[in-house]
GUDO-640148 format. One record per residue (C-alpha): residue in one letter; x, y, z. Coordinates in steps of 0.05 Angstrom, whole numbers, padded with zeros to 5 digits. Last residue first. Example, Ala and Ser with C-alpha at 12.3 -4.5 7.8 and 13.67 -1.06 7.14 Angstrom:
<pts>
<pt residu="S" u="00273" v="-00021" w="00143"/>
<pt residu="A" u="00246" v="-00090" w="00156"/>
</pts>
This chain:
<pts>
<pt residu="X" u="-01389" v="01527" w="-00485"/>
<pt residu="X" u="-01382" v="01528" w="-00407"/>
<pt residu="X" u="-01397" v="01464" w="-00391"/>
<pt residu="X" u="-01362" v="01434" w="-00457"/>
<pt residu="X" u="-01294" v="01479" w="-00420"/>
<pt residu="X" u="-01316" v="01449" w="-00353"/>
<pt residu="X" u="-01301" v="01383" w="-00375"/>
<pt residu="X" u="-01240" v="01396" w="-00414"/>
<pt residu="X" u="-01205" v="01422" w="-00358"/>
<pt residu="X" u="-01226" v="01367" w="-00313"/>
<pt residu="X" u="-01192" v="01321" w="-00365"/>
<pt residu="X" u="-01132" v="01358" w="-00370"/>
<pt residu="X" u="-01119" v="01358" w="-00294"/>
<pt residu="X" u="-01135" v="01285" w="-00294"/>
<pt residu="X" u="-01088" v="01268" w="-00342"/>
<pt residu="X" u="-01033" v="01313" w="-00310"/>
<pt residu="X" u="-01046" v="01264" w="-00245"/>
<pt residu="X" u="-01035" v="01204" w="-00284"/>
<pt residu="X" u="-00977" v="01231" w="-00322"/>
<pt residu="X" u="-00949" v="01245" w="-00246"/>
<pt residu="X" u="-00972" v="01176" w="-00224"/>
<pt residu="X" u="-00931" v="01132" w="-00283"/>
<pt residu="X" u="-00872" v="01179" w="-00270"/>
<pt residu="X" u="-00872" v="01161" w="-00190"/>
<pt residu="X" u="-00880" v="01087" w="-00217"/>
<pt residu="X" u="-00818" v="01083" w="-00262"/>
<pt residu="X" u="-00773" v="01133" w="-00221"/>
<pt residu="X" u="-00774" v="01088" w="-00152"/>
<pt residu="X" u="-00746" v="01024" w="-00168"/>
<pt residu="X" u="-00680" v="01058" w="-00177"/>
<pt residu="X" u="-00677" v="01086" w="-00113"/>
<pt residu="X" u="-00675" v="01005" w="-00080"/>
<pt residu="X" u="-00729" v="00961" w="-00055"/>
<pt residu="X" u="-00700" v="00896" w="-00023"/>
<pt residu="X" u="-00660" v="00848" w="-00068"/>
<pt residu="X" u="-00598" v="00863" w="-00104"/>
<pt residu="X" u="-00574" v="00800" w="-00148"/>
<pt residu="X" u="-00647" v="00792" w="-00173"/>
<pt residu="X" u="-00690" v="00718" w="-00192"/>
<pt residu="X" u="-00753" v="00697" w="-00232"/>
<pt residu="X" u="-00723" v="00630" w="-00265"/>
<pt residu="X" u="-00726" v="00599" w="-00192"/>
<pt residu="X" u="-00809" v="00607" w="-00191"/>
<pt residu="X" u="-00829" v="00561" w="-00138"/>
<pt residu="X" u="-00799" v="00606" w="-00090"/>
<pt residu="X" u="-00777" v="00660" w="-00124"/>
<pt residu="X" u="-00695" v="00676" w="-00127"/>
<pt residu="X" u="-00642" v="00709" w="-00091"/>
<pt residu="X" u="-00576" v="00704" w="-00124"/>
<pt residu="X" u="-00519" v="00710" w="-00081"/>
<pt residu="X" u="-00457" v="00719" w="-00113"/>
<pt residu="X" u="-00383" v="00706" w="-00146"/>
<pt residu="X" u="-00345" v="00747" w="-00197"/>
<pt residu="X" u="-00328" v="00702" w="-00256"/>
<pt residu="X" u="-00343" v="00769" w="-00303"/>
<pt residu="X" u="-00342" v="00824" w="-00268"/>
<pt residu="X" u="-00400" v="00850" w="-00216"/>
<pt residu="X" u="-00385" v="00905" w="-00168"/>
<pt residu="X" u="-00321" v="00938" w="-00208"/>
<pt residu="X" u="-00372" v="00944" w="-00274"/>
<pt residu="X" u="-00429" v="00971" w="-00223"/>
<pt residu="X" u="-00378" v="01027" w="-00193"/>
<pt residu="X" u="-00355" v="01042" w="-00266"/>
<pt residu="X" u="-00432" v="01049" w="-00288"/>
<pt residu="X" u="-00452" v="01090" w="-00228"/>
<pt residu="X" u="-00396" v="01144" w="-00239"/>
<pt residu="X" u="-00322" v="01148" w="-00211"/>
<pt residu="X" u="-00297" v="01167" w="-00278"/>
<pt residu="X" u="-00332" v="01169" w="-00348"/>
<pt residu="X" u="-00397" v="01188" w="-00314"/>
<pt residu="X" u="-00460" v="01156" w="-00309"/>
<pt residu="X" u="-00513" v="01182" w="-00265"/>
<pt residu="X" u="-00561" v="01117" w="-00281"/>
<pt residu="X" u="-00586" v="01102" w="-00350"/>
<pt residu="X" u="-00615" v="01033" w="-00356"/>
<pt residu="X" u="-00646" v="01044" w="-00290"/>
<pt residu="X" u="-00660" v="00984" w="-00250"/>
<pt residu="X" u="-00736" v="00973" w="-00233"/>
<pt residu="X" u="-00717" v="00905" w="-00201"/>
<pt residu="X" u="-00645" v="00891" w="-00184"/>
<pt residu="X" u="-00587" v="00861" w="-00219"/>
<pt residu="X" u="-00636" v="00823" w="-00268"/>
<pt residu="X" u="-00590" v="00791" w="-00322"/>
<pt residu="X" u="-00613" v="00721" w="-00315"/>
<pt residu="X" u="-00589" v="00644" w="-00337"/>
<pt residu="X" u="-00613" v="00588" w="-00289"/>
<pt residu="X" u="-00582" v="00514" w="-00288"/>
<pt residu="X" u="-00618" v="00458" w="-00253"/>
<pt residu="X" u="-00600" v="00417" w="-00195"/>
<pt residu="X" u="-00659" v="00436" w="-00154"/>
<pt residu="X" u="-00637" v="00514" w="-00166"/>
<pt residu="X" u="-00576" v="00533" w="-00199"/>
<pt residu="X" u="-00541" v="00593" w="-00219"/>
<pt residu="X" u="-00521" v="00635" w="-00276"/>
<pt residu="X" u="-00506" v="00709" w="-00283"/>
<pt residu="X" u="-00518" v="00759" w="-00347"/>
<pt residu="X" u="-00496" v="00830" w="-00351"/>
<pt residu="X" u="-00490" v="00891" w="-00387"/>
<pt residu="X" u="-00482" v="00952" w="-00342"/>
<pt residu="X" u="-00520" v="01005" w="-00370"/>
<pt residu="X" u="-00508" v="01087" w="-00396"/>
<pt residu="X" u="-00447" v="01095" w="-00427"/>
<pt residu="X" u="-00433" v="01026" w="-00451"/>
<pt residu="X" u="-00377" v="00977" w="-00452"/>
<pt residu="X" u="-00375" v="00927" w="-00488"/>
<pt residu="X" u="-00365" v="00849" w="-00461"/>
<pt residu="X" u="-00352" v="00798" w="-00521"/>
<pt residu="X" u="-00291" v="00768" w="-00484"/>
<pt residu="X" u="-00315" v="00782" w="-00415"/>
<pt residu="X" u="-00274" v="00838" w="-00366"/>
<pt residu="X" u="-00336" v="00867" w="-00352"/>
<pt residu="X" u="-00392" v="00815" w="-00355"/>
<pt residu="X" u="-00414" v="00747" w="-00367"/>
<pt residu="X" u="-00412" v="00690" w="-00338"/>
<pt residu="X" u="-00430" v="00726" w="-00268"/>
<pt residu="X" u="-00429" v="00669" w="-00220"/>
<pt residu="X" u="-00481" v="00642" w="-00171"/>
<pt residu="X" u="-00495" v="00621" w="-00093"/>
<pt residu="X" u="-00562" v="00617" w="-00078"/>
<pt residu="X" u="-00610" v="00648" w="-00038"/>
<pt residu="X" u="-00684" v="00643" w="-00005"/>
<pt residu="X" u="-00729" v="00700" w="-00028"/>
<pt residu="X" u="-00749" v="00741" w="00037"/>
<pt residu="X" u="-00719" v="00808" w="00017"/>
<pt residu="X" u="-00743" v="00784" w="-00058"/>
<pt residu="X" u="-00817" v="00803" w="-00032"/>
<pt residu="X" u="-00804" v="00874" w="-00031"/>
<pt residu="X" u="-00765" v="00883" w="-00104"/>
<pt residu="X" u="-00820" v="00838" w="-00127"/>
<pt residu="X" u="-00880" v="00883" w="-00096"/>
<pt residu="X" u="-00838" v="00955" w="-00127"/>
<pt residu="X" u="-00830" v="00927" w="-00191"/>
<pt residu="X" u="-00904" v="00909" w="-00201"/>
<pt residu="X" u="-00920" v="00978" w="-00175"/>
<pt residu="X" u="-00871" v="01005" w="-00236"/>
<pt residu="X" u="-00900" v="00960" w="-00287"/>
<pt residu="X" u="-00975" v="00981" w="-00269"/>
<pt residu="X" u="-00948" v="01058" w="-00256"/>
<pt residu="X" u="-00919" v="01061" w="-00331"/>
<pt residu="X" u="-00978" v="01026" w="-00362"/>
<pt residu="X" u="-01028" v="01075" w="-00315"/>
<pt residu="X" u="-00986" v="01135" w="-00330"/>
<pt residu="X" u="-00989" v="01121" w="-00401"/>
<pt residu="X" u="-01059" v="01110" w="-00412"/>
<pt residu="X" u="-01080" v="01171" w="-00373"/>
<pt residu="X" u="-01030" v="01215" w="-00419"/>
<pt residu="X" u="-01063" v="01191" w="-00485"/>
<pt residu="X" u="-01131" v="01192" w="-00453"/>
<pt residu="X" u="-01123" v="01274" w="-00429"/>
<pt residu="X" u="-01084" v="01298" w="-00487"/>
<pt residu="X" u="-01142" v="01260" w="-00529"/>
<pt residu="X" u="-01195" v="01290" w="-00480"/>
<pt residu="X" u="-01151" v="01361" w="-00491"/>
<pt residu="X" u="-01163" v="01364" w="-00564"/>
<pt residu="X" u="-01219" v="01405" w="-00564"/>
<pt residu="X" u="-01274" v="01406" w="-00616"/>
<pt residu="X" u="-01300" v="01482" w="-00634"/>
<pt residu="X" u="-01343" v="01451" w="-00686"/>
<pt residu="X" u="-01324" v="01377" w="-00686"/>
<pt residu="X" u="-01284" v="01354" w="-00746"/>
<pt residu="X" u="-01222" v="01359" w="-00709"/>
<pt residu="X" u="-01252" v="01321" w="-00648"/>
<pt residu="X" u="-01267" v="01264" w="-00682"/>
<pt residu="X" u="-01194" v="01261" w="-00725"/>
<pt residu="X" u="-01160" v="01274" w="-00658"/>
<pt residu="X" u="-01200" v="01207" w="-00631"/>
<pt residu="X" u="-01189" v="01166" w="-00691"/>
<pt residu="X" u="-01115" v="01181" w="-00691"/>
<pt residu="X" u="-01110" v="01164" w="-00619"/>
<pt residu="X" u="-01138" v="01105" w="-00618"/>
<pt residu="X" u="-01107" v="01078" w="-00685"/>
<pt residu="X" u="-01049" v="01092" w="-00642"/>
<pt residu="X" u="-01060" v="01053" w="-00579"/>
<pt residu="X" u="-01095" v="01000" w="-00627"/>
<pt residu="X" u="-01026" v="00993" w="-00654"/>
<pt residu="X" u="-00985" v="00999" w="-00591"/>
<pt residu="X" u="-01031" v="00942" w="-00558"/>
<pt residu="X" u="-01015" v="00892" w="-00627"/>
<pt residu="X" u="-00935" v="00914" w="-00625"/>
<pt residu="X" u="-00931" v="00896" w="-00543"/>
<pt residu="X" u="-00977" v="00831" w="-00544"/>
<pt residu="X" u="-00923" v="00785" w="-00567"/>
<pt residu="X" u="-00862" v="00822" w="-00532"/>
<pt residu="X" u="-00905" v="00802" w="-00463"/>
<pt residu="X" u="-00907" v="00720" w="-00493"/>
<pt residu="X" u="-00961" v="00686" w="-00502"/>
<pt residu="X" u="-00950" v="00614" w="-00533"/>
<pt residu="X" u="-00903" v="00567" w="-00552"/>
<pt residu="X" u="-00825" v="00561" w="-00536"/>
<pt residu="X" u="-00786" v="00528" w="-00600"/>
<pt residu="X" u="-00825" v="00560" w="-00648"/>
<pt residu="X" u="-00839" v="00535" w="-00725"/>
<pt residu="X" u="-00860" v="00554" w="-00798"/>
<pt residu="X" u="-00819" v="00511" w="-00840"/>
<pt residu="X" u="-00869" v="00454" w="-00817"/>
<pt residu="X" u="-00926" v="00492" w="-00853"/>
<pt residu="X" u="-01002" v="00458" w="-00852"/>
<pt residu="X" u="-00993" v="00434" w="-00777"/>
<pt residu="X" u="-00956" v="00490" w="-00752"/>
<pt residu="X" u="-00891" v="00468" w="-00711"/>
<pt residu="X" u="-00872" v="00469" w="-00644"/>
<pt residu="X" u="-00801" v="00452" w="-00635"/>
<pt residu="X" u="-00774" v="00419" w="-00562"/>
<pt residu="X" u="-00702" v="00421" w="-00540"/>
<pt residu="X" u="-00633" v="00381" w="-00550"/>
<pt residu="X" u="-00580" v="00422" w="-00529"/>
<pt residu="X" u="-00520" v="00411" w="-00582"/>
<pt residu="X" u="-00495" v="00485" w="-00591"/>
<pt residu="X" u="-00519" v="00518" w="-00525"/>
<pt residu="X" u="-00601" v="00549" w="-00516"/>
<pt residu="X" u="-00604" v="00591" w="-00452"/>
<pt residu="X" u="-00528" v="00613" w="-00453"/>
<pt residu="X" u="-00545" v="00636" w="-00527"/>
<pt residu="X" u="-00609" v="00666" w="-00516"/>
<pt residu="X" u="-00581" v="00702" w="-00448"/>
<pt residu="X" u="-00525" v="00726" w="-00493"/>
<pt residu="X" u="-00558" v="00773" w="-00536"/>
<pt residu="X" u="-00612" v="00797" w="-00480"/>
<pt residu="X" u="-00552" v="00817" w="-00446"/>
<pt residu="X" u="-00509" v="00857" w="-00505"/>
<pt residu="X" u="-00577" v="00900" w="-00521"/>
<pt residu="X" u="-00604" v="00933" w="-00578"/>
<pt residu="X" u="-00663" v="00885" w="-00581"/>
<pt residu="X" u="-00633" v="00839" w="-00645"/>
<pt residu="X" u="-00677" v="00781" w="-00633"/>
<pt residu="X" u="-00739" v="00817" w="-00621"/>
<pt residu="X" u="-00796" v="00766" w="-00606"/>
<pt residu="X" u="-00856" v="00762" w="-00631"/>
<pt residu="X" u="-00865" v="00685" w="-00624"/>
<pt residu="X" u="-00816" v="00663" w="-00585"/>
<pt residu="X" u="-00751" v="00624" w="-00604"/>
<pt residu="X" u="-00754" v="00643" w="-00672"/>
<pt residu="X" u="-00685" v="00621" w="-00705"/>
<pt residu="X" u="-00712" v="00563" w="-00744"/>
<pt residu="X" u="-00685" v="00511" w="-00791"/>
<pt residu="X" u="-00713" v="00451" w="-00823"/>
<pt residu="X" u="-00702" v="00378" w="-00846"/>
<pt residu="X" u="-00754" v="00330" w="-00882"/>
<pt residu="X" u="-00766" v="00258" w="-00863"/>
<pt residu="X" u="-00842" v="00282" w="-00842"/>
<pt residu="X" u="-00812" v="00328" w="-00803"/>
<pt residu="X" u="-00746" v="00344" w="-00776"/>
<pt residu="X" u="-00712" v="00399" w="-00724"/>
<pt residu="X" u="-00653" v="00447" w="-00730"/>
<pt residu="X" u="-00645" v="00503" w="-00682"/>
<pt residu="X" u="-00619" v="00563" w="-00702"/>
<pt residu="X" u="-00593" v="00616" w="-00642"/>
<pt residu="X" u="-00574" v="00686" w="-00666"/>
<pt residu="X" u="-00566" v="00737" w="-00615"/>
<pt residu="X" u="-00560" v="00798" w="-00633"/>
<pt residu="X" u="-00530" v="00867" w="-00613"/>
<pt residu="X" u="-00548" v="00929" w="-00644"/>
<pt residu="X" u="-00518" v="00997" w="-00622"/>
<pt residu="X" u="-00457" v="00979" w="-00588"/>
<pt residu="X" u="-00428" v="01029" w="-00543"/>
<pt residu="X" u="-00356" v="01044" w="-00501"/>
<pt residu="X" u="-00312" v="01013" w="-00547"/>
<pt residu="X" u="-00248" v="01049" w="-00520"/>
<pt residu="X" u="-00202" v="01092" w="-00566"/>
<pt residu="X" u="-00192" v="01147" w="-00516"/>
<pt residu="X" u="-00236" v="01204" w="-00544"/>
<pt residu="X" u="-00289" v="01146" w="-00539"/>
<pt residu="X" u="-00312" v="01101" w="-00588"/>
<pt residu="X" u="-00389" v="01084" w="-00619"/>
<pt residu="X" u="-00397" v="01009" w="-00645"/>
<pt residu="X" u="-00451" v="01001" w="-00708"/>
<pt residu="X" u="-00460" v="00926" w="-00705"/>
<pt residu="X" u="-00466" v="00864" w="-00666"/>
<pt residu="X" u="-00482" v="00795" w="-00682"/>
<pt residu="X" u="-00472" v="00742" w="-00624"/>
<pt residu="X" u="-00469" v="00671" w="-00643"/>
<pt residu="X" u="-00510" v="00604" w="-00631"/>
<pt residu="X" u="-00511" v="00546" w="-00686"/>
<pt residu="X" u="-00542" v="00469" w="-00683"/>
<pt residu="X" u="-00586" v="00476" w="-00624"/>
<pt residu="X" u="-00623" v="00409" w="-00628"/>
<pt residu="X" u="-00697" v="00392" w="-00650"/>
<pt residu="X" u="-00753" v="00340" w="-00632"/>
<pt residu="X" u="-00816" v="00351" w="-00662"/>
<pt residu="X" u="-00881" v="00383" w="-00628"/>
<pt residu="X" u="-00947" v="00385" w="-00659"/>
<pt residu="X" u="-00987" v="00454" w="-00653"/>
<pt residu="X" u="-01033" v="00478" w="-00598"/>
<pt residu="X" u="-00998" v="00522" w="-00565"/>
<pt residu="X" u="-00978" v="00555" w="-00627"/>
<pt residu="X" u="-01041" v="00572" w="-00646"/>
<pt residu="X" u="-01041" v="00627" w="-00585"/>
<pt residu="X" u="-00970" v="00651" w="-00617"/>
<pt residu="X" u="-01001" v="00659" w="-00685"/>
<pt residu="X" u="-01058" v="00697" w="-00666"/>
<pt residu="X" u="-01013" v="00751" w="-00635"/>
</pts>
């Protein structure tokens, strides 16, 4: 985490994509023969830069980021974001020009392995206190382990919820799905649509994958008739559409505005851990009244 809030302060060099290419791995088939799964997909994107007469490589877009996520659409978002030949800005550290990111600063994937860390050393030094207490209960733990995880849950399913609202009133564009069923490197998967559309927005081109906000990854799927066949007929690849996107924010955008079912699960799971949480924590209360 450190290292991405140095990075906004390091030198910047001028670099060009000089390779992009999808890596994927590990590809489960149906009784029919048909890819229907890919495990780990990445997206490899090197970006060649110079300093001090000296020539390096890097493939770290972001600090902390995940370049093989598991997922066909994060895969080819890097590459549709960053072609072969676009020239683009390198941030380097000072004392190690090898060591370099092309978009500095904070990101979300930054901050998630630090926060799961003290999450856990949390919890371990919490079950260890109460262990050694005479008679210690473990339902505060139960009760703080759950309460964090409803409130993470509910604070990314409430902020689901206000964009799906808002993007009712987002103005709209018209865009293309580059890639999708019926792409060259499309698989298909059991349980998600993989997709990725472009559009553009003060004469500037916009790469997404966000059909609607809150979607499920895992939806009633079926092999026939099911929610990932009706989203794979809805949105192939060179199929046109609207894309609705923030004003004064085009790169935040959704094919499916408005508030839909699937933006429902996320924060009604978030307030039912929340709720259990509470429960326990009462119940520990009155069992150090009563001892």
């Amino acid at each position: 985490m450190w290292r991405a809030v140095a990075s906004t302060g390091w030198p910047a060099a001028e670099g060009v994509v000089v390779g992009a290419e999808v890596a994927s791995t590990d590809r489960d088939r149906d009784a029919d023969g048909r890819v229907r799964e890919t495990r780990t997909t990445e997206g490899r994107v090197t970006v060649q830069y110079r300093v001090g007469g000296r020539t390096y490589t890097t493939q770290t877009l972001h600090v902390g980021e995940w370049a093989a996520a598991g997922d066909a659409t994060w895969a080819q978002l890097r590459l549709l974001r960053h072609p072969v030949g676009a020239r683009v800005r390198v941030s380097y550290a000072p004392r190690d020009p090898g060591l370099a990111v092309v978009d500095p600063g904070l990101t979300p994937s930054a901050l998630l392995l630090p926060a799961i860390g003290l999450g856990l050393l949390a919890v371990l030094l919490s079950a260890r206190q109460a262990r050694d207490r005479v008679g210690g209960s473990l339902l505060p733990l139960v009760a703080g382990v759950l309460g964090l995880s409803g409130l993470a849950l509910l604070g990314v399913g409430v902020r689901s919820l206000w964009r799906a609202h808002a993007s009712a009133r987002w103005p709209a564009v018209p865009g293309v799905i580059v890639f999708g069923p019926g792409a060259a490197d499309y698989v298909a998967r059991r349980d998600a649509v993989p997709l990725v559309y472009r559009y553009t927005v003060g004469g500037r081109a916009y790469f997404n994958d966000v059909r609607a906000f809150g979607q499920l990854a895992a939806a009633r799927a079926t092999r026939r008739g099911g929610w990932v066949e009706q989203v794979e007929a809805r949105y192939p690849a060179g199929a046109r559409v609207a894309v609705r996107h923030a004003p004064g924010r085009p790169e935040l955008s959704v094919l499916e505005p408005g508030i839909t079912r699937e933006a429902w699960p996320l924060p009604a799971a978030g307030a039912v851990l929340l709720l259990v949480a509470l429960a326990a924590a009462r119940a520990a209360s009155r069992g150090s009244t009563g001892a």
